[in-house]
C-alpha positions in Angstrom: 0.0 0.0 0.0 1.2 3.4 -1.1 0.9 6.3 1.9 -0.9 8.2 -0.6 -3.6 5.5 -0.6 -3.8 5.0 3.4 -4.2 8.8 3.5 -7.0 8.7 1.3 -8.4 5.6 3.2 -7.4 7.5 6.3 -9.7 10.2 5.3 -12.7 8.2 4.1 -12.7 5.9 7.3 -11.9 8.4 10.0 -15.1 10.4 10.2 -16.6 6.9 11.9 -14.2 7.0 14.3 -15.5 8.0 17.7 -13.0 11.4 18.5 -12.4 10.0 21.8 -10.3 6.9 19.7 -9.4 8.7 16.7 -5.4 9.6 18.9 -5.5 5.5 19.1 -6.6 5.0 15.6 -4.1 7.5 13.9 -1.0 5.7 16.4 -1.9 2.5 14.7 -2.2 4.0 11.5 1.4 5.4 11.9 3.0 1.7 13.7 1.5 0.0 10.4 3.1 2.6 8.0 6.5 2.8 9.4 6.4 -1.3 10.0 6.0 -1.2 6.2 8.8 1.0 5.4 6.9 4.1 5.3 9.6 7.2 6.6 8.4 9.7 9.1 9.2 12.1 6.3 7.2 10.7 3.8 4.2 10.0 6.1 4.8 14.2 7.3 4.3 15.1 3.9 1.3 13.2 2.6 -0.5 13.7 5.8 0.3 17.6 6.3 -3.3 18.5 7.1 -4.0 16.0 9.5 -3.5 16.9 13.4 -4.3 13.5 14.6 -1.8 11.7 12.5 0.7 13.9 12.9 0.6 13.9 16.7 1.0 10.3 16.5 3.8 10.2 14.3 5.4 12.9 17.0 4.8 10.6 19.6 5.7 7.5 17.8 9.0 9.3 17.3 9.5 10.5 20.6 8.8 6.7 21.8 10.8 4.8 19.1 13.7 7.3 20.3 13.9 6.8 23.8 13.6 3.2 23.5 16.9 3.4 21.0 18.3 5.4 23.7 17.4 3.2 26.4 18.9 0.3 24.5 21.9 1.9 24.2 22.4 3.2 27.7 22.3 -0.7 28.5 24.6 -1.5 26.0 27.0 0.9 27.7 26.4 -0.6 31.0 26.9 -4.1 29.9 30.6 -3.3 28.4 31.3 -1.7 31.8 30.4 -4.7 33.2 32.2 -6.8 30.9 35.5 -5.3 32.5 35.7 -6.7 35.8 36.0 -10.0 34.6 
């Protein structure tokens, strides 16, 4: 699927999502574009004039960023620990 075509299915469907979980509905629309090789960039530009799916992507990016920083504060912490052997 192209982004261009889950914007426009984006837009067709999201008018029967309840507002209350249209911020869930956009994050899983965002995890299933970047899982398929979608960039943030790309999904930023096709999807300009939508709030909801560009918060998620913000926070998708905030989240996928502290994991990879978490993961690499560990991997730090394990090569310290690799020393006193």
């Amino acid at each position: 699927m192209t982004v261009e075509l889950a914007n426009e299915v984006w837009s067709e469907l999201k008018r029967y999502v309840d507002t209350i979980d249209r911020d869930e509905a956009a994050e899983t629309l965002v995890s299933v574009l970047i899982d398929n090789d979608i960039g943030a960039d790309e999904i930023k530009a096709v999807f300009k004039g939508d709030s909801d799916v560009k918060k998620a992507l913000t926070s998708y990016l905030r989240n996928h960023d502290e994991i990879e920083e978490i993961d690499d504060e560990e991997d730090i912490e394990d090569e310290d620990n690799d020393d006193d052997y």
